[in-house]
mmCIF entry with sequence, helices, sheets and N, C-alpha, C, O atoms, coordinates in Angstrom:
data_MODEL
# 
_entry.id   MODEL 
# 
_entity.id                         1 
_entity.type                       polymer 
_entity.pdbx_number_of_molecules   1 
# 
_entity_poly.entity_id                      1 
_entity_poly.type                           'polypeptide(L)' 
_entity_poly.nstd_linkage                   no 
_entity_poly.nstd_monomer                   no 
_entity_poly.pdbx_seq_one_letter_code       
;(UNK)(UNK)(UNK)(UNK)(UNK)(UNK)(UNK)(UNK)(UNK)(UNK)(UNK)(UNK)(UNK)(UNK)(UNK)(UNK)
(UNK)(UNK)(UNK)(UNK)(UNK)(UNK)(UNK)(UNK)(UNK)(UNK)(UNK)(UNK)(UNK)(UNK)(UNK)(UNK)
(UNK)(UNK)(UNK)(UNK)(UNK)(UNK)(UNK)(UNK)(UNK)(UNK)(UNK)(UNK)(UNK)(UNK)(UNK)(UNK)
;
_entity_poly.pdbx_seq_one_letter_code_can   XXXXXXXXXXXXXXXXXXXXXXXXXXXXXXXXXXXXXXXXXXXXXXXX 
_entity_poly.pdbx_strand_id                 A 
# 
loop_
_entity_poly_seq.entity_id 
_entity_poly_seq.num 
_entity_poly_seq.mon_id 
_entity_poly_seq.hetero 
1 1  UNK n 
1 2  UNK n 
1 3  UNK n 
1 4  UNK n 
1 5  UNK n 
1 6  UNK n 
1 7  UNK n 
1 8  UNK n 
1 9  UNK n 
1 10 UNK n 
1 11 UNK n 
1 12 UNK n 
1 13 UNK n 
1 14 UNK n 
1 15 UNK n 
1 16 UNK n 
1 17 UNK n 
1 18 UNK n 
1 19 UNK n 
1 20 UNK n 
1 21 UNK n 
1 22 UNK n 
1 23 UNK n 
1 24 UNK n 
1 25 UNK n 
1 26 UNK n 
1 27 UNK n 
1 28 UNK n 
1 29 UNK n 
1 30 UNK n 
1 31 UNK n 
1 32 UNK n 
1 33 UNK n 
1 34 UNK n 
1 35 UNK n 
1 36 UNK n 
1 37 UNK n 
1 38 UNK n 
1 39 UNK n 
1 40 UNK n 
1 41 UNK n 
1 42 UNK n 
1 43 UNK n 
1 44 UNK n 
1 45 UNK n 
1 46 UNK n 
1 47 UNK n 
1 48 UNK n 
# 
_struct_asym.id          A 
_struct_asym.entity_id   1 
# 
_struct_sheet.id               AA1 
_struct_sheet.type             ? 
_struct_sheet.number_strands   4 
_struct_sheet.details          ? 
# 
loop_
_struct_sheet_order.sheet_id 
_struct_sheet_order.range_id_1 
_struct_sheet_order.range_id_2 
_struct_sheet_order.offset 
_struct_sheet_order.sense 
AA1 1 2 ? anti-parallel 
AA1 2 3 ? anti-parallel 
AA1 3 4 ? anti-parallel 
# 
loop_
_struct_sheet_range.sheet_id 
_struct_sheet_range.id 
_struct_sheet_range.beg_label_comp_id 
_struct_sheet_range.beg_label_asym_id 
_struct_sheet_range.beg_label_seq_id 
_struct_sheet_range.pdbx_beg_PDB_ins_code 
_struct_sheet_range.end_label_comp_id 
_struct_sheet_range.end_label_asym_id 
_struct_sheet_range.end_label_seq_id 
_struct_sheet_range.pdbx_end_PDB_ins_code 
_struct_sheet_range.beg_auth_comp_id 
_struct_sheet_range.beg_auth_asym_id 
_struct_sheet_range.beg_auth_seq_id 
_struct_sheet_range.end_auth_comp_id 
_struct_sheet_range.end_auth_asym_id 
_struct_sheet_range.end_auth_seq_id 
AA1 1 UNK A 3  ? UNK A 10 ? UNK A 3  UNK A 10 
AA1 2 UNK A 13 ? UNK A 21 ? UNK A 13 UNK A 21 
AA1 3 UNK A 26 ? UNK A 34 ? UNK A 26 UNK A 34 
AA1 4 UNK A 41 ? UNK A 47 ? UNK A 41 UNK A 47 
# 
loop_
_atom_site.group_PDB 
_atom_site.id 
_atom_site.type_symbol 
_atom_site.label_atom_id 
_atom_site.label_alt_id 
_atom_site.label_comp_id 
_atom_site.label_asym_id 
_atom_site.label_entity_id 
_atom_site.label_seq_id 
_atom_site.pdbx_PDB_ins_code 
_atom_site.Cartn_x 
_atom_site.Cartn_y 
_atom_site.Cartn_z 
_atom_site.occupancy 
_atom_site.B_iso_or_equiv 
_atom_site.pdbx_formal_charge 
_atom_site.auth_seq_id 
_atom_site.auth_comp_id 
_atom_site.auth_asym_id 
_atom_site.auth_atom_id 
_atom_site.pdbx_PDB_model_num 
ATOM 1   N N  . UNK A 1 1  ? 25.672 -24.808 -9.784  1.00 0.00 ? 1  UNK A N  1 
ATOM 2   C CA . UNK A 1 1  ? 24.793 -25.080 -8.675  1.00 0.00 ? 1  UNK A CA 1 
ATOM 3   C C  . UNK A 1 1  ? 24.445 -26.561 -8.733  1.00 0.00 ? 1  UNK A C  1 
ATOM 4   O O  . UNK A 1 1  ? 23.851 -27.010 -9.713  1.00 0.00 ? 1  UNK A O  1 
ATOM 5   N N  . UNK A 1 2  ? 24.886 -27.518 -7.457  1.00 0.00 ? 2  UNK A N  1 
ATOM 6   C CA . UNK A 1 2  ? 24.144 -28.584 -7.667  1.00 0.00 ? 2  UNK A CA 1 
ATOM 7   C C  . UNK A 1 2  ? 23.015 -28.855 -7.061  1.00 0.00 ? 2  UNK A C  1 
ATOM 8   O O  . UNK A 1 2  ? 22.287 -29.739 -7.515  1.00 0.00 ? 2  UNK A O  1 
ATOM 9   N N  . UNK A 1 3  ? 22.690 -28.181 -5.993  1.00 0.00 ? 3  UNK A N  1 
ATOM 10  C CA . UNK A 1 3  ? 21.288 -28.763 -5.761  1.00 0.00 ? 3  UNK A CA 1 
ATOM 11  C C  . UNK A 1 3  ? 20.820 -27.220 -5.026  1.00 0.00 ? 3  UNK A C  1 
ATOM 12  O O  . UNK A 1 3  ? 21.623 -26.296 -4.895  1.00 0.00 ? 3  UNK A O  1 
ATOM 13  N N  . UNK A 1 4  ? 19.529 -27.157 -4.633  1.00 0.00 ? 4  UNK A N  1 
ATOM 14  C CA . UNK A 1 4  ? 18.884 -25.727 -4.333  1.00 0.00 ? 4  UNK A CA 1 
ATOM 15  C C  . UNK A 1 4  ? 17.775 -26.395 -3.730  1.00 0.00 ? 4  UNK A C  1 
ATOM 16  O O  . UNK A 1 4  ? 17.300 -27.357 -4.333  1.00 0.00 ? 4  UNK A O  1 
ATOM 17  N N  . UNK A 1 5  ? 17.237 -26.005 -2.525  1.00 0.00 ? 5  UNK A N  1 
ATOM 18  C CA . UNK A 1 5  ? 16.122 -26.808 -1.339  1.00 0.00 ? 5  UNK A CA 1 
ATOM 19  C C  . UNK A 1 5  ? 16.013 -25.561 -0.837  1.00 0.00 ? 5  UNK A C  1 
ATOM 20  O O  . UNK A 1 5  ? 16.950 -24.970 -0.300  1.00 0.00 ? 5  UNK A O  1 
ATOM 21  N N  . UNK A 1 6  ? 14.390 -24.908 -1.048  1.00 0.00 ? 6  UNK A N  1 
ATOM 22  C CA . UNK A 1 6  ? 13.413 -23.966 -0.402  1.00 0.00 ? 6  UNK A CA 1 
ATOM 23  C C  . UNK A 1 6  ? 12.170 -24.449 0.656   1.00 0.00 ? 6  UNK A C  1 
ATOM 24  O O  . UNK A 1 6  ? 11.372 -25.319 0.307   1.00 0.00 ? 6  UNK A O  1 
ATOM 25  N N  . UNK A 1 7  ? 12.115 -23.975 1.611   1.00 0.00 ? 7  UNK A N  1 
ATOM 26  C CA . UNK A 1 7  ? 11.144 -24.410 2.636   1.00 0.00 ? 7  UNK A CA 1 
ATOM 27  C C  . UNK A 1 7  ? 10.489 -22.996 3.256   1.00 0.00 ? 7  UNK A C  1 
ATOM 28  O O  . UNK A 1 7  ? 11.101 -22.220 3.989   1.00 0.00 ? 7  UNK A O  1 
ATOM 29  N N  . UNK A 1 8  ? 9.044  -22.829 2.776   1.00 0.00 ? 8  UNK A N  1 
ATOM 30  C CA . UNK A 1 8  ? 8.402  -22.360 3.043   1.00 0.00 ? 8  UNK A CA 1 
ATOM 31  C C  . UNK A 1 8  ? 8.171  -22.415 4.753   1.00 0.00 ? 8  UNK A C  1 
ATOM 32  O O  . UNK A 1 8  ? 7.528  -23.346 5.237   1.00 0.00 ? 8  UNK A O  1 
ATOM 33  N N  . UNK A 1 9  ? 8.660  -21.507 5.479   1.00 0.00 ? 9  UNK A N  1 
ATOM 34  C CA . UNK A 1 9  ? 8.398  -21.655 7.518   1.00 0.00 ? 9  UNK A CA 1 
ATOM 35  C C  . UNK A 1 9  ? 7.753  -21.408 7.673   1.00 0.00 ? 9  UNK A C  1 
ATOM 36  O O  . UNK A 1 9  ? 7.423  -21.742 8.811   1.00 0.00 ? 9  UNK A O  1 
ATOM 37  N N  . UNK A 1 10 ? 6.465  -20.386 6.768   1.00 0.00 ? 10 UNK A N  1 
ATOM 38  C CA . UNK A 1 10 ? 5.546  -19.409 7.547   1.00 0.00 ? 10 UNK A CA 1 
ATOM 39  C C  . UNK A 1 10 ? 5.576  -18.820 6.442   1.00 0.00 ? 10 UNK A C  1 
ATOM 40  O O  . UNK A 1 10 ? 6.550  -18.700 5.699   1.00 0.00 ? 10 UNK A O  1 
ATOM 41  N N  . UNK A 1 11 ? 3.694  -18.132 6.174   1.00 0.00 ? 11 UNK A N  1 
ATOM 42  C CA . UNK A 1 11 ? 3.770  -17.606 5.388   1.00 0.00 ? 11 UNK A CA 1 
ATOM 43  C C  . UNK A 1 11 ? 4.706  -16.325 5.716   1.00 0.00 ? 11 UNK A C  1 
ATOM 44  O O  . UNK A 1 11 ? 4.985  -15.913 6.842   1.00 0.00 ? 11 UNK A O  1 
ATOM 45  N N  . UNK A 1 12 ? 5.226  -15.663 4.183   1.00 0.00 ? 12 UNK A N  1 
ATOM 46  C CA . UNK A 1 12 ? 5.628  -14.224 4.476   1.00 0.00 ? 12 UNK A CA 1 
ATOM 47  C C  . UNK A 1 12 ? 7.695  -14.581 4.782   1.00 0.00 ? 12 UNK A C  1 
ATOM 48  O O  . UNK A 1 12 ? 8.480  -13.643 4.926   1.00 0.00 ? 12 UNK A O  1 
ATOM 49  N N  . UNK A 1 13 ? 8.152  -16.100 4.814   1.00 0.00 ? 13 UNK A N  1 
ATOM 50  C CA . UNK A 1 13 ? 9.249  -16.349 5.263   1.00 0.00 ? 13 UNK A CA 1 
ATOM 51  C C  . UNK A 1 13 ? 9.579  -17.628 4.848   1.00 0.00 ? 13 UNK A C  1 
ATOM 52  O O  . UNK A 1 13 ? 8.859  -18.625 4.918   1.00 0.00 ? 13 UNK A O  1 
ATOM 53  N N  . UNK A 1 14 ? 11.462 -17.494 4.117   1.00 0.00 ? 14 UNK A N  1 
ATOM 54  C CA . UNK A 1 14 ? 11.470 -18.654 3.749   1.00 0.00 ? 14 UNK A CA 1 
ATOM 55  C C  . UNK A 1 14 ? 12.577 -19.052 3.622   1.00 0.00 ? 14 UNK A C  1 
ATOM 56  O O  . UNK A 1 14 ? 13.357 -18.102 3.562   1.00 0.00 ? 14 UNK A O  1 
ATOM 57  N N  . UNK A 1 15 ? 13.188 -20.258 3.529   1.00 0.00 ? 15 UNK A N  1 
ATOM 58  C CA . UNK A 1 15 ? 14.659 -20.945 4.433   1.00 0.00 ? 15 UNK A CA 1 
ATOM 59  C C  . UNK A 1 15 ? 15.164 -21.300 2.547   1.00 0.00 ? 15 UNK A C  1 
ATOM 60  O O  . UNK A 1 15 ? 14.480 -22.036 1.837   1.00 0.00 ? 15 UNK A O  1 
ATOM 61  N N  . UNK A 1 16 ? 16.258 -20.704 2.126   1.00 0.00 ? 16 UNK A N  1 
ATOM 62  C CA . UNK A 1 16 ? 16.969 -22.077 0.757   1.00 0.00 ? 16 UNK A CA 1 
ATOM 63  C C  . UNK A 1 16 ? 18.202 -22.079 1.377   1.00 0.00 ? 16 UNK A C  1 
ATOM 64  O O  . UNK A 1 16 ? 18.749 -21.100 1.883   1.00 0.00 ? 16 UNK A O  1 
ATOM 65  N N  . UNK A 1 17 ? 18.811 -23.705 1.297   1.00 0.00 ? 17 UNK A N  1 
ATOM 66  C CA . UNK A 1 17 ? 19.923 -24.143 1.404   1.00 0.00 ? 17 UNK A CA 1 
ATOM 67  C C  . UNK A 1 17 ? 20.381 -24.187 -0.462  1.00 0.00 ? 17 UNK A C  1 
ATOM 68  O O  . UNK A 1 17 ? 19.592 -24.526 -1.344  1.00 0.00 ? 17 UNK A O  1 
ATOM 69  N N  . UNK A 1 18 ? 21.867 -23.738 -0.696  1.00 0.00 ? 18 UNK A N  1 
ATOM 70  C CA . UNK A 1 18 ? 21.973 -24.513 -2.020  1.00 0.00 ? 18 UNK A CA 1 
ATOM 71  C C  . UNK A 1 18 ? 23.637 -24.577 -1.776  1.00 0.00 ? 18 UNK A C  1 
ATOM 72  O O  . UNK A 1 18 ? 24.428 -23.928 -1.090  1.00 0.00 ? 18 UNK A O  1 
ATOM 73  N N  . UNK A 1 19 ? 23.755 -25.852 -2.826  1.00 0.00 ? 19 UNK A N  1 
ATOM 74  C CA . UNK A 1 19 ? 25.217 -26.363 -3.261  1.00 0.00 ? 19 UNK A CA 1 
ATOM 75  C C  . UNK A 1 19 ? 26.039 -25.783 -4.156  1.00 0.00 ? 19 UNK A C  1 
ATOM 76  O O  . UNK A 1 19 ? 25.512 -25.884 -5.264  1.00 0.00 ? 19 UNK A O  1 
ATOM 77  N N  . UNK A 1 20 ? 27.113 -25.202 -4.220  1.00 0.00 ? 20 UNK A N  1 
ATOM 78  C CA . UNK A 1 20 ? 27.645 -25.173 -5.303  1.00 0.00 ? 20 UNK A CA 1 
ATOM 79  C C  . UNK A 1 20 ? 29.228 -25.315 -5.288  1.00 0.00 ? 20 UNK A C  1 
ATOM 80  O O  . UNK A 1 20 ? 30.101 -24.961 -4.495  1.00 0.00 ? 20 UNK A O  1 
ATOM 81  N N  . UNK A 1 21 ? 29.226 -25.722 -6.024  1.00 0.00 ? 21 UNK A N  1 
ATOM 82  C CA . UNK A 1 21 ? 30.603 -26.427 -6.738  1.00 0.00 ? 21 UNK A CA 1 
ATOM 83  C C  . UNK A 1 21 ? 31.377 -25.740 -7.776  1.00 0.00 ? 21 UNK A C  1 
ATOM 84  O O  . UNK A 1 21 ? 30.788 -24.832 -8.362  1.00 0.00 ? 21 UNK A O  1 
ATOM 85  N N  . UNK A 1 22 ? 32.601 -26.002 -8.118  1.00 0.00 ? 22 UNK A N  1 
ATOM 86  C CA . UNK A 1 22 ? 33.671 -25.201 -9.074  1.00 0.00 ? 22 UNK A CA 1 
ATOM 87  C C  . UNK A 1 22 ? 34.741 -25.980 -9.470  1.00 0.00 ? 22 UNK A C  1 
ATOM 88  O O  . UNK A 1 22 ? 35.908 -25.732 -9.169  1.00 0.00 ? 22 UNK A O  1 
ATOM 89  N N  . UNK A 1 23 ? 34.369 -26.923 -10.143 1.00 0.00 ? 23 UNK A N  1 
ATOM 90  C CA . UNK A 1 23 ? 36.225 -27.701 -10.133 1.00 0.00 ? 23 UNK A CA 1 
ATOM 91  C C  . UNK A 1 23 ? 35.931 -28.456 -9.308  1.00 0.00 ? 23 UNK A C  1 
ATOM 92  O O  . UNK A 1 23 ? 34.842 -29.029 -9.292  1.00 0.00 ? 23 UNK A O  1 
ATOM 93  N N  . UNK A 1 24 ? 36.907 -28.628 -8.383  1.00 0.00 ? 24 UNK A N  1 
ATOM 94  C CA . UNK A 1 24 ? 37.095 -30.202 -7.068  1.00 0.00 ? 24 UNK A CA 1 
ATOM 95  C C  . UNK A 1 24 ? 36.799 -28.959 -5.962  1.00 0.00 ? 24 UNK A C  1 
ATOM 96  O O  . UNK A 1 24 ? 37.367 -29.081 -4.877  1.00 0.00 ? 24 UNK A O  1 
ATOM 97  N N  . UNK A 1 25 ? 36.144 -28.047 -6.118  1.00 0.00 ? 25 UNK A N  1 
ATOM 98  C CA . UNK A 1 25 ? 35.713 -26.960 -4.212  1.00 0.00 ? 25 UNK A CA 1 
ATOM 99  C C  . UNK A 1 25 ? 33.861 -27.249 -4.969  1.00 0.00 ? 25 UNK A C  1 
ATOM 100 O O  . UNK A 1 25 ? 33.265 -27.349 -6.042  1.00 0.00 ? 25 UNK A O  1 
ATOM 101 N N  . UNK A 1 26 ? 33.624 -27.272 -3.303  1.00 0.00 ? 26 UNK A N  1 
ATOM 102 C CA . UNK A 1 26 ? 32.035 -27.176 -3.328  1.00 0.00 ? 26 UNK A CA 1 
ATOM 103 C C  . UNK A 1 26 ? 31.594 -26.305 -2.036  1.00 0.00 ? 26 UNK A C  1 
ATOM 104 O O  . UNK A 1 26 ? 32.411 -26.197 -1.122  1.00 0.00 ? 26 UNK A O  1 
ATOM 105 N N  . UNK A 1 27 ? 30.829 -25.929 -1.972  1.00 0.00 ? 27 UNK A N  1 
ATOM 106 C CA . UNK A 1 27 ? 30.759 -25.096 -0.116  1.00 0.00 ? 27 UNK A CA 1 
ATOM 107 C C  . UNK A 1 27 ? 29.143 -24.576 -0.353  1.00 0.00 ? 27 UNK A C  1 
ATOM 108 O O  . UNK A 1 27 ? 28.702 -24.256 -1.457  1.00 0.00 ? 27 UNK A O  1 
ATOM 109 N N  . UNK A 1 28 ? 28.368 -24.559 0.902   1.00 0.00 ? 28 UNK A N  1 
ATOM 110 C CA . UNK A 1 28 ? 27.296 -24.565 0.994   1.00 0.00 ? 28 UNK A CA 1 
ATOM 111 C C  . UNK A 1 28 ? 26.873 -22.762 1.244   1.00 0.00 ? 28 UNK A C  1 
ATOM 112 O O  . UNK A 1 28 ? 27.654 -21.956 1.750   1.00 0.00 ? 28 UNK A O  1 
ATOM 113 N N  . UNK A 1 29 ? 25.635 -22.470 0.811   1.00 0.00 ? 29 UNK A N  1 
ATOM 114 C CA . UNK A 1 29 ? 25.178 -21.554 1.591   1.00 0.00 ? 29 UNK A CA 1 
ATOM 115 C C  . UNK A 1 29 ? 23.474 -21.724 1.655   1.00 0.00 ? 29 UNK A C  1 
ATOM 116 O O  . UNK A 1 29 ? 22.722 -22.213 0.812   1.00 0.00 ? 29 UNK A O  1 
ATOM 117 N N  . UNK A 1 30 ? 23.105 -21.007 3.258   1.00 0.00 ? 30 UNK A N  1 
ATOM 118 C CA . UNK A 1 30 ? 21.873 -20.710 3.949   1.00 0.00 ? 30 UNK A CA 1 
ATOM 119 C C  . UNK A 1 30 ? 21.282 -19.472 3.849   1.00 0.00 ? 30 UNK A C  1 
ATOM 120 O O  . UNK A 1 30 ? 21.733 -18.651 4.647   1.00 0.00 ? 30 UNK A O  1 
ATOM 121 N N  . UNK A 1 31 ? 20.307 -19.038 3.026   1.00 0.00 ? 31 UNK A N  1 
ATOM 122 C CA . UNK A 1 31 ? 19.540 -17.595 3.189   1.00 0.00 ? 31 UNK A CA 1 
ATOM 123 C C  . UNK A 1 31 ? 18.173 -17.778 3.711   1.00 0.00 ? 31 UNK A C  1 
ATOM 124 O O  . UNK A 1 31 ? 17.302 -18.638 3.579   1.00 0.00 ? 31 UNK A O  1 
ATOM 125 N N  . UNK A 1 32 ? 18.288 -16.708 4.326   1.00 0.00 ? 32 UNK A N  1 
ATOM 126 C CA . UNK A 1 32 ? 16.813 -16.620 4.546   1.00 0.00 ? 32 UNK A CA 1 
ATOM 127 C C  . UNK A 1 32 ? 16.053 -15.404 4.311   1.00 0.00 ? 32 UNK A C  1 
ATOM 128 O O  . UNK A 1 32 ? 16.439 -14.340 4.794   1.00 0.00 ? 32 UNK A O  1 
ATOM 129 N N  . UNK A 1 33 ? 14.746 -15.502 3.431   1.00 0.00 ? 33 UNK A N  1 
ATOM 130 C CA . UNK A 1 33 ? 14.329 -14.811 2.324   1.00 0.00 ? 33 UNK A CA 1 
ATOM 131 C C  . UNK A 1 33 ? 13.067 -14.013 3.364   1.00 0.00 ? 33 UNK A C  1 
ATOM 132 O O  . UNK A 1 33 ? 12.621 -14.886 4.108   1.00 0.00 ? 33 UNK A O  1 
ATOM 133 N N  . UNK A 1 34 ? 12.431 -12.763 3.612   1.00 0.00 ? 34 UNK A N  1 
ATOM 134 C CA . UNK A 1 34 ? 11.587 -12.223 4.273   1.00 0.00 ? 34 UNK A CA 1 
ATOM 135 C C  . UNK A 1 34 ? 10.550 -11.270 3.569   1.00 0.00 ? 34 UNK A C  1 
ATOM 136 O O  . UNK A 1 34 ? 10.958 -10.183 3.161   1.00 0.00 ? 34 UNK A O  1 
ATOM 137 N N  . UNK A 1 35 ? 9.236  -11.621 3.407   1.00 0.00 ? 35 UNK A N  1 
ATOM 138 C CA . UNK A 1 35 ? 8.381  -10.686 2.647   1.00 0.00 ? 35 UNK A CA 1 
ATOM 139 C C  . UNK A 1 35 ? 7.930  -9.655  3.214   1.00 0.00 ? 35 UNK A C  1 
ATOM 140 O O  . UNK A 1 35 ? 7.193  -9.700  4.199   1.00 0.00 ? 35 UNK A O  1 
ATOM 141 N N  . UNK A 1 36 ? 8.328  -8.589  2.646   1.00 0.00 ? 36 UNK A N  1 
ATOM 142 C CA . UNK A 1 36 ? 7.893  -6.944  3.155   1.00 0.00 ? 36 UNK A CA 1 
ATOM 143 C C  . UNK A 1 36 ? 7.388  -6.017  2.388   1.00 0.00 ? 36 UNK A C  1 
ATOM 144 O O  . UNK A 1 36 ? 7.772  -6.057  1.219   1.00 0.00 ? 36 UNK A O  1 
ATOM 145 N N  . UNK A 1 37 ? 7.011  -5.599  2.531   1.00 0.00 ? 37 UNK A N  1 
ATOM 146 C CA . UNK A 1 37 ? 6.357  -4.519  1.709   1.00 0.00 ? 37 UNK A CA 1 
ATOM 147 C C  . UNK A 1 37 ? 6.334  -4.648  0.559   1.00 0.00 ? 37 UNK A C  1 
ATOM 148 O O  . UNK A 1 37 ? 6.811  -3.703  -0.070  1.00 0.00 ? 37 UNK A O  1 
ATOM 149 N N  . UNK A 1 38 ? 5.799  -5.816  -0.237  1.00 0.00 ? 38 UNK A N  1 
ATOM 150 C CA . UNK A 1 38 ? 5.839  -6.414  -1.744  1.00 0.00 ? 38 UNK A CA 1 
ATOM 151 C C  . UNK A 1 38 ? 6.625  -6.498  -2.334  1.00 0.00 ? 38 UNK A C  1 
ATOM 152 O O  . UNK A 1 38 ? 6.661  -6.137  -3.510  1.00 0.00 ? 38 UNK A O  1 
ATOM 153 N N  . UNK A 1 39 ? 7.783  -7.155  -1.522  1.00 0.00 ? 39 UNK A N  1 
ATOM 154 C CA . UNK A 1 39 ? 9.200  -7.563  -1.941  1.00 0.00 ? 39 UNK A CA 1 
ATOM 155 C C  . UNK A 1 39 ? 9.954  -8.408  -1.585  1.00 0.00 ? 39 UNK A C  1 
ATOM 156 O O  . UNK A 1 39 ? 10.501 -7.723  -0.720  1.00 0.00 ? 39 UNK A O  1 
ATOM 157 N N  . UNK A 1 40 ? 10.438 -9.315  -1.527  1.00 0.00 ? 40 UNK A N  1 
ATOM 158 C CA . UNK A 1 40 ? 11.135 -10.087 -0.948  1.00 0.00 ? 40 UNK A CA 1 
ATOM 159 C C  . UNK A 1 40 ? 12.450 -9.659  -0.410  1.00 0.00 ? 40 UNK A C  1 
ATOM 160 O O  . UNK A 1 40 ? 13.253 -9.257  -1.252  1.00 0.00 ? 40 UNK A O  1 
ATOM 161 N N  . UNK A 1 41 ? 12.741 -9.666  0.561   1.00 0.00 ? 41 UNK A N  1 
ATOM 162 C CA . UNK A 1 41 ? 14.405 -8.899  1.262   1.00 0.00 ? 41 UNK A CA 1 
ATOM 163 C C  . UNK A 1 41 ? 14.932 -10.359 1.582   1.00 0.00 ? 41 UNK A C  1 
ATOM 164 O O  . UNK A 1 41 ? 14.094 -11.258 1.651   1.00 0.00 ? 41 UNK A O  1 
ATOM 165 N N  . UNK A 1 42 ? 16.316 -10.656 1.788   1.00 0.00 ? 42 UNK A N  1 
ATOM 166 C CA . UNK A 1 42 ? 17.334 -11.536 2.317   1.00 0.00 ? 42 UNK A CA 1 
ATOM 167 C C  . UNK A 1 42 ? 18.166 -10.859 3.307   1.00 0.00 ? 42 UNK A C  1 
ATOM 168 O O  . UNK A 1 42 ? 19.110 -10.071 3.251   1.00 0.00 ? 42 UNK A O  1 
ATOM 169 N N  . UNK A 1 43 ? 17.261 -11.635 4.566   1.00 0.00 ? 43 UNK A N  1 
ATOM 170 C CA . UNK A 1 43 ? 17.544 -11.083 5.887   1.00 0.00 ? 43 UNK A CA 1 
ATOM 171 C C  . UNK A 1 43 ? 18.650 -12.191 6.160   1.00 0.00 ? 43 UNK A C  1 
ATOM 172 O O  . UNK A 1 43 ? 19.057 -11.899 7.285   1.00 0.00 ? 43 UNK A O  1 
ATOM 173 N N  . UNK A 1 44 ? 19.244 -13.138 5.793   1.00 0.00 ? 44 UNK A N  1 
ATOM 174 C CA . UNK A 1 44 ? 20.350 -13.996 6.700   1.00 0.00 ? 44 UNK A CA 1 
ATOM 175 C C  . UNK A 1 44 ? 21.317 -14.293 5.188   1.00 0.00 ? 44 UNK A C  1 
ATOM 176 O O  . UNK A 1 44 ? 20.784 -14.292 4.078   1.00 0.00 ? 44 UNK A O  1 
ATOM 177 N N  . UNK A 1 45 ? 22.233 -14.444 5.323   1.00 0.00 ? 45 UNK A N  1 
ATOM 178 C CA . UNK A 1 45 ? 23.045 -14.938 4.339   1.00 0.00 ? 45 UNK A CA 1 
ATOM 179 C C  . UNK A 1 45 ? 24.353 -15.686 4.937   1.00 0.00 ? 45 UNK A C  1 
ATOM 180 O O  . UNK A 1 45 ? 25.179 -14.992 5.530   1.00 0.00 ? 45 UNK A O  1 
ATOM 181 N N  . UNK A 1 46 ? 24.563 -17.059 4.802   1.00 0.00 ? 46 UNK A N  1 
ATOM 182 C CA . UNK A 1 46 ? 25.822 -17.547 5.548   1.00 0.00 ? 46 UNK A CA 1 
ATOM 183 C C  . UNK A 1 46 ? 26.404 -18.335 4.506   1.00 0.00 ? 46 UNK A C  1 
ATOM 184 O O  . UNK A 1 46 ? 25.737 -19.068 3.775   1.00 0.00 ? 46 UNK A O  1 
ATOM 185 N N  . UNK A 1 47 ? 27.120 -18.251 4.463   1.00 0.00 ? 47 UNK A N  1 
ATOM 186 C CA . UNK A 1 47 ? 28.300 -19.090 3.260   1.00 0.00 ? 47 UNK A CA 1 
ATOM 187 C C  . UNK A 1 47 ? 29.175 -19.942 4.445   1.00 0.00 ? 47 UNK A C  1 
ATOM 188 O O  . UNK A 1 47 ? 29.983 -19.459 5.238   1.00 0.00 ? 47 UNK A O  1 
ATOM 189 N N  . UNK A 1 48 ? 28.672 -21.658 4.285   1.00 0.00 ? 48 UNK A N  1 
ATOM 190 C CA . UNK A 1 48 ? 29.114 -23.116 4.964   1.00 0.00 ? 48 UNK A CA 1 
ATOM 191 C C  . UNK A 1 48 ? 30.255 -23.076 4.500   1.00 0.00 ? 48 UNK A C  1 
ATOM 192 O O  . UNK A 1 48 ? 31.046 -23.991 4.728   1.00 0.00 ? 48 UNK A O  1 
# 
């Protein structure tokens, strides 16, 4: 992993971008994290 960036949108909801790398490949992914019922769920997941 090279880098990992969380942004709080609202309480209860929350955006991480992170990097990661393997050798000479790197490729991004976007989740987005949702608090429910005293748990955190990952409602979006996209692999850049």
């Amino acid at each position: 992993m090279r880098r990992l960036r969380v942004f709080e949108q609202r309480t209860g909801a929350a955006d991480a971008v992170v990097v990661l790398c393997h050798g000479e490949s790197s490729w991004a992914m976007a989740l987005r994290f949702e608090h429910r019922r005293g748990s955190w769920l990952c409602t979006l997941l996209q692999v850049i």
